[in-house]
C-alpha positions as CSV (number, residue, x, y, z in Angstrom):
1,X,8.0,7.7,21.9
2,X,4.1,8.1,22.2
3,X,4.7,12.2,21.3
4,X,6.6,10.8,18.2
5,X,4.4,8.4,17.3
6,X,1.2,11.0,17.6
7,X,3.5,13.3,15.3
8,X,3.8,10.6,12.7
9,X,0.3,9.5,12.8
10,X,-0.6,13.0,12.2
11,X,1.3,13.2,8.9
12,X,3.8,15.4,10.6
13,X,7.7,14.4,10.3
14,X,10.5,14.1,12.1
15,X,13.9,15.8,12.2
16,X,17.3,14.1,11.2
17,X,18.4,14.2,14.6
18,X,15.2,13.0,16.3
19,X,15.2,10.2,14.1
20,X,18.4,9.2,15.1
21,X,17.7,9.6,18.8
22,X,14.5,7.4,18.3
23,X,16.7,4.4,16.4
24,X,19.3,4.5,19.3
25,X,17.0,4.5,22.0
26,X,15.3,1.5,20.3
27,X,18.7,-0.2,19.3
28,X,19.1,0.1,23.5
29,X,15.9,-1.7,24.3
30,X,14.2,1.6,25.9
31,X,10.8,0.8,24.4
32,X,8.3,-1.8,24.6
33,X,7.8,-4.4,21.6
34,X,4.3,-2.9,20.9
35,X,5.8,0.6,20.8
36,X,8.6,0.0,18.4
37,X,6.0,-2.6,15.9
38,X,4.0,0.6,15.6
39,X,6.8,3.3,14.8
40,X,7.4,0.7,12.2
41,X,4.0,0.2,11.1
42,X,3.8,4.2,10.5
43,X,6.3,4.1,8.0
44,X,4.6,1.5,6.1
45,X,1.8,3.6,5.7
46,X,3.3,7.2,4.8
47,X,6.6,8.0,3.0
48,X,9.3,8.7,4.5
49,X,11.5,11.7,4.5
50,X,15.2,12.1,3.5
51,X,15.9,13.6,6.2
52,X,14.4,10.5,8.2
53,X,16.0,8.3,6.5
54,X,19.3,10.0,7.1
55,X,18.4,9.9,10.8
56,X,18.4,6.1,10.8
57,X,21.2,5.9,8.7
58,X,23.1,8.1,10.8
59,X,22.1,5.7,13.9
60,X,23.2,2.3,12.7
61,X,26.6,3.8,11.3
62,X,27.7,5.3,14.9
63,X,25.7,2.1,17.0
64,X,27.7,-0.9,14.2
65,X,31.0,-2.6,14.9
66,X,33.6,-0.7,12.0
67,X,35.2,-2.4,9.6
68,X,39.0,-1.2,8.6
69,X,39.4,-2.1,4.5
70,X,40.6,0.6,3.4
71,X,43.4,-0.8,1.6
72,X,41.0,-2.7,-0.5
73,X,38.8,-1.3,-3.8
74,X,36.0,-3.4,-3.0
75,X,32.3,-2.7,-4.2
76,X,28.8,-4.0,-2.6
77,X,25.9,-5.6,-4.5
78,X,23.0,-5.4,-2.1
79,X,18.8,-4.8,-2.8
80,X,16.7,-3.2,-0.5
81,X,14.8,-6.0,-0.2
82,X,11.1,-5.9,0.2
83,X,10.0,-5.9,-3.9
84,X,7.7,-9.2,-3.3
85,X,8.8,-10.6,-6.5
86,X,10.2,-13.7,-4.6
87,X,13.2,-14.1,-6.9
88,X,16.3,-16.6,-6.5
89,X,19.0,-14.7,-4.6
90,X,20.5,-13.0,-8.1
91,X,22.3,-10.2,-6.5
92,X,24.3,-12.6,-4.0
93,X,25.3,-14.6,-7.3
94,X,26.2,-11.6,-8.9
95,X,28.2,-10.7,-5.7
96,X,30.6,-14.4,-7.2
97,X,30.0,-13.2,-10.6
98,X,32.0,-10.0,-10.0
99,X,33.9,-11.4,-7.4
100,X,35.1,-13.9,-10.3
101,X,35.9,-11.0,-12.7
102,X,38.2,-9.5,-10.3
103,X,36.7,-7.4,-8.5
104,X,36.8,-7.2,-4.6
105,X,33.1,-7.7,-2.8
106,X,32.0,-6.8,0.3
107,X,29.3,-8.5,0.5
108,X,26.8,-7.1,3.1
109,X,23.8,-9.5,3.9
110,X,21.3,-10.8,5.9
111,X,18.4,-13.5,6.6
112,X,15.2,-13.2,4.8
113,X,12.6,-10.5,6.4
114,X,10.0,-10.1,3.9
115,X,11.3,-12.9,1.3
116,X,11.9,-16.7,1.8
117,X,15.9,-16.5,1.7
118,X,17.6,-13.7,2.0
119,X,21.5,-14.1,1.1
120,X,22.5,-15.3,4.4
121,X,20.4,-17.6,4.7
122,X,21.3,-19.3,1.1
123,X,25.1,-18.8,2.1
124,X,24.7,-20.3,5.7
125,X,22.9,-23.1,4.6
126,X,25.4,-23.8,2.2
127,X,28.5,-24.0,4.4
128,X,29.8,-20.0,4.7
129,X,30.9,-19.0,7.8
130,X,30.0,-15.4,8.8
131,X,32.9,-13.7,11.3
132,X,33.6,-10.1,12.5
133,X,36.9,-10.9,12.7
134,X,39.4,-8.5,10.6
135,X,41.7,-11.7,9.9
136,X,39.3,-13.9,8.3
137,X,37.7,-11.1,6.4
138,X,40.9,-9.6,4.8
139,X,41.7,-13.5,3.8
140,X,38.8,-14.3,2.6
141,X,38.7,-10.7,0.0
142,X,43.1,-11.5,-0.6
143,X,42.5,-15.7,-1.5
144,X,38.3,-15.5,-2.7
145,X,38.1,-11.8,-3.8
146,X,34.9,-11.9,-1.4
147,X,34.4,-11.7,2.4
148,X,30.6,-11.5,3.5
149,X,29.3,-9.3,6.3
150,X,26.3,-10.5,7.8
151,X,24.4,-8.2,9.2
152,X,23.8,-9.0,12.8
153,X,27.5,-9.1,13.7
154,X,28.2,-5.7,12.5
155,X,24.9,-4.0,13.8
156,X,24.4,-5.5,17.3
157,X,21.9,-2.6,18.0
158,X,19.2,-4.5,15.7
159,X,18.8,-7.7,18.0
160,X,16.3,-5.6,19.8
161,X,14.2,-4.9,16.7
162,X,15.1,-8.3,15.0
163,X,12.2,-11.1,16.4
164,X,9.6,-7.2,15.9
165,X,10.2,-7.2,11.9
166,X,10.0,-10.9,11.8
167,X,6.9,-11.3,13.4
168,X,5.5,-8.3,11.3
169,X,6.9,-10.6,8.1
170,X,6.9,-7.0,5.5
171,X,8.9,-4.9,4.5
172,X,9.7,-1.7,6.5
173,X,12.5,1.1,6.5
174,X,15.0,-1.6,7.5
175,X,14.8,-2.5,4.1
176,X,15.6,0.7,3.3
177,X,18.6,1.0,5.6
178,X,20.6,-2.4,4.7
179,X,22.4,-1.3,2.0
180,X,23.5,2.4,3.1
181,X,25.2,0.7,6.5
182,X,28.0,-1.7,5.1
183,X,30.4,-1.6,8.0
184,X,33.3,-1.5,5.7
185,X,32.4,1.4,3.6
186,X,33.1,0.1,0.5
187,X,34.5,2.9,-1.9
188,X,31.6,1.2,-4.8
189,X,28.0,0.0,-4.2
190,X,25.6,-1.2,-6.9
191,X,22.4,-0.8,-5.1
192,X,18.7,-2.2,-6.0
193,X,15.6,-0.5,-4.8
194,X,12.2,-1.3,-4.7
195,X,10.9,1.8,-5.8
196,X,11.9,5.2,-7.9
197,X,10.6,7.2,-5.0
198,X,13.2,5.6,-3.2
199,X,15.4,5.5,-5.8
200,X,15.7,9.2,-5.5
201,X,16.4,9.3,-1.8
202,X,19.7,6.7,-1.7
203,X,20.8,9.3,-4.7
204,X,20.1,12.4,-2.8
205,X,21.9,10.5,0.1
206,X,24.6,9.4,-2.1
207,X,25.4,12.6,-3.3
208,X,27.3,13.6,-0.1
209,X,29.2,10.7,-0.2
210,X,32.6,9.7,-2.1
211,X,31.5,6.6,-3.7
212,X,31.4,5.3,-6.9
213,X,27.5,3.8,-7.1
214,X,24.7,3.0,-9.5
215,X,21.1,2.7,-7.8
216,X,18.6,0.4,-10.0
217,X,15.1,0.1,-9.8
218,X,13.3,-2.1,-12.6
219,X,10.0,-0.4,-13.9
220,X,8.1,-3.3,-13.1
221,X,8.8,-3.1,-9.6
222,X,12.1,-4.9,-8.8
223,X,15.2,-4.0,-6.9
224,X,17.1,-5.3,-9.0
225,X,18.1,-5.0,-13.0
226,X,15.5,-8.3,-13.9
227,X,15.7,-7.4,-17.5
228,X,11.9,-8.1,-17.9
229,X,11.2,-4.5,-18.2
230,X,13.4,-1.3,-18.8
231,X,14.9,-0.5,-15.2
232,X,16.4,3.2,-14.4
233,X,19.8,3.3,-13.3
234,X,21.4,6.8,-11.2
235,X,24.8,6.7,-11.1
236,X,27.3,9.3,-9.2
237,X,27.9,10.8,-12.9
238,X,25.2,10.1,-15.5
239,X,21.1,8.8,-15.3
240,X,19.6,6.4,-17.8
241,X,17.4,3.3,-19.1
242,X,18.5,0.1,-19.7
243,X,16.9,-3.2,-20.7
244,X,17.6,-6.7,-22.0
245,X,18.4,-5.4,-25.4
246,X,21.4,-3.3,-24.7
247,X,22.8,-6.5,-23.3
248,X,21.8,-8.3,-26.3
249,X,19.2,-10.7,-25.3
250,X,15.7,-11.3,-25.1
251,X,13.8,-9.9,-22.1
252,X,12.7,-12.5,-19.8
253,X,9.5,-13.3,-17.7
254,X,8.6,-12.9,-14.3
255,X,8.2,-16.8,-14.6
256,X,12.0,-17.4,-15.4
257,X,13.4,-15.3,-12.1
258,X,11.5,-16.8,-10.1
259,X,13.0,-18.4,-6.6
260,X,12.4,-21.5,-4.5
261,X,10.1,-21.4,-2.1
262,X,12.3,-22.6,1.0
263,X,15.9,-22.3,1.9
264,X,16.7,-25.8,0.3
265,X,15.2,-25.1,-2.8
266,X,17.0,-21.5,-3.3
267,X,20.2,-23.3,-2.4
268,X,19.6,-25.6,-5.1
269,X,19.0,-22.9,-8.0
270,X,21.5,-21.0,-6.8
271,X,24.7,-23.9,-6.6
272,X,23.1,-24.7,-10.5
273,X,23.5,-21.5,-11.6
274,X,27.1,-21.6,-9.7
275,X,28.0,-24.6,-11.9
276,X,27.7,-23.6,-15.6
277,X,23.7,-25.5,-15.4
278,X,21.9,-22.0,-15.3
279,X,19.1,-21.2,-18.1
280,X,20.0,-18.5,-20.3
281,X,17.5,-16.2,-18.1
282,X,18.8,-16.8,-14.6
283,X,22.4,-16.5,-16.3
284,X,21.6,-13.6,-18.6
285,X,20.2,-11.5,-15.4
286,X,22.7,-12.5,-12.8
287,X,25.7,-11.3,-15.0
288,X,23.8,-8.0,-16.3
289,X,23.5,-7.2,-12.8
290,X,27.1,-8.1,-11.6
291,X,27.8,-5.9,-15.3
292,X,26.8,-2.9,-13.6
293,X,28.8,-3.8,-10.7
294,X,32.2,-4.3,-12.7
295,X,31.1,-1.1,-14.9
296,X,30.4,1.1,-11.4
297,X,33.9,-0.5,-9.9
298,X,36.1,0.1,-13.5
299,X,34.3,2.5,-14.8
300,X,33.9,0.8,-18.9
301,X,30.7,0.6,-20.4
302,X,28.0,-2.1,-19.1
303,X,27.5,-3.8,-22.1
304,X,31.7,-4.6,-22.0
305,X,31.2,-5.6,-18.9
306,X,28.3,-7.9,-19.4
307,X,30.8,-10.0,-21.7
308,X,33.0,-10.1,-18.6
309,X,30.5,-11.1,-16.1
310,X,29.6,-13.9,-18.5
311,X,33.3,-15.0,-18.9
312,X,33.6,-15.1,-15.1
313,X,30.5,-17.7,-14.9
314,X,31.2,-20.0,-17.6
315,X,34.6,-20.0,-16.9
316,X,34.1,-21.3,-13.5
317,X,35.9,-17.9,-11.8
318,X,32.8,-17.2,-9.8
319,X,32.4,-21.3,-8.8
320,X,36.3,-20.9,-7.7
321,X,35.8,-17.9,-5.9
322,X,32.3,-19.1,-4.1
323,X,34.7,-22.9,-3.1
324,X,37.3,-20.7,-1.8
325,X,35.1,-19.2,0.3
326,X,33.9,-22.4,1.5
327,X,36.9,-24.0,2.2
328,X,38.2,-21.1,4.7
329,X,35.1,-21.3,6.5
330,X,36.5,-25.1,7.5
């Protein structure tokens, strides 16, 4: 490890496969705390390389517990995390949103790192249960349309780096990692990232995969569409801009995405957003995000879409889908 780290701190890089050798031996518990805070510490400080990243990637897909769904068209909604913007958990509503519409979600989560609540920590607190078990999962996507994955059941091998990136409280390349290792392989992904640097690495990535996906980075720093600035969106066919107006609303303020500031609070937003009580901002960017979801999973245009997403959370579809979920977690 202290040869790697020289490399890195010499500007030098790493191969694919040395990267993956590096993550396992960590996942394993080979190296000391200080050891492993400082190979993260590197990459917080210099960019890192596709082939890197690919090495990591490569690591947690072999080291997590698989997922068998392939009978199921699902899609993932899932940032990278680690934008600071301190938002309420729009992507996870989203996830109910689509999940409302119709469309199948595996939802792939976790507890906050660098924010204040993460999606787990919103969907633990209000009354989810998270499983690894195939049963539960496949009811939970045949009677709610949704099953959620949390993180730390699927990729055992990150207990070991776990109490690390919570002590160091930023963001680091597990950021990066979280949405390219859903356990179920989900044959669609709608992905936010937290910068255009990396947005061009998950579609370099992406490229030599089968999925349908759309990566979204907002221009204003977001990993997610915020609408309150144009945001970029790669898709596996086409590239382009989008912003509030092509949804046909106003764009919004920082001021009116903003999130709670403890688990409580974010629960609250989020269940009155769930019940029809959202402002037109939190509702107008929840469903243009779950739109490019439904548009990357059925392939019609966004701006159709965004009338769907808004159907499903008036209606009450993605309240009925979210209580469903609840209920089999009893």
């Amino acid at each position: 490890m202290k040869d790697t780290l020289n490399r890195l701190i010499n500007q030098e890089s790493i191969s694919t496969e040395e990267a993956k050798k590096v993550l396992i031996a960590i996942s394993r518990g080979e190296y000391n705390p200080s050891l492993v805070a400082s190979f993260l510490t590197v990459y917080m400080m210099r960019s890192i390389t596709i082939e890197e990243l690919k090495g990591f990637r490569d690591a947690l897909l072999e080291l997590c517990v698989p997922v068998n769904l392939r009978g199921y068209n699902t899609i993932d909604l899932c940032g990278t995390g680690g934008d600071g913007k301190d938002t309420f958990n729009i992507s996870t509503l989203a996830s109910f949103v689509t999940a409302g519409a119709g469309i199948q979600v595996t939802k792939h989560g976790n507890y906050g790192v660098s924010s204040t609540c993460g999606s787990s920590n919103v969907m633990e607190y209000l009354g989810v249960r998270f499983s690894n078990k195939m049963g539960f999962l496949k009811q939970c996507l045949d009677k709610a349309n949704i099953c959620v994955l949390h993180a730390p059941l699927f990729h055992p091998a990150m207990k070991e780096v776990a109490p690390i990136r919570k002590a160091l409280g930023v963001k680091t390349f597990f950021n990066m990692l979280g949405p390219m290792v859903n356990p179920a392989s989900p044959k669609n992904q709608m992905v936010g990232v937290f910068s255009l640097e990396l947005l061009r690495l998950y579609n370099y990535l992406y490229q030599d995969t089968n999925k349908n996906y759309s990566i979204v980075h907002a221009l204003d720093g977001y990993d997610e569409l915020s609408l309150t600035d144009t945001a970029k969106v790669v898709t596996n066919h086409t590239e382009y801009m989008i912003s509030a107006s092509e949804f046909g609303v106003e764009q919004l303020k920082q001021a009116d995405i903003h999130g709670g500031n403890s688990i409580a609070s974010s629960a609250k937003i989020f269940t009155h957003i769930l019940n029809g009580h959202g402002t037109n901002a939190q509702n107008h960017v929840v469903c243009a995000n779950a739109a490019i979801a439904i548009s990357t999973a059925t392939q019609k245009p966004v701006n159709t879409c965004f009338e769907i997403a808004l159907e499903s959370l008036l209606s009450g579809k993605a309240k009925a889908s979210f209580e469903t979920l609840i209920a089999l977690s009893k």
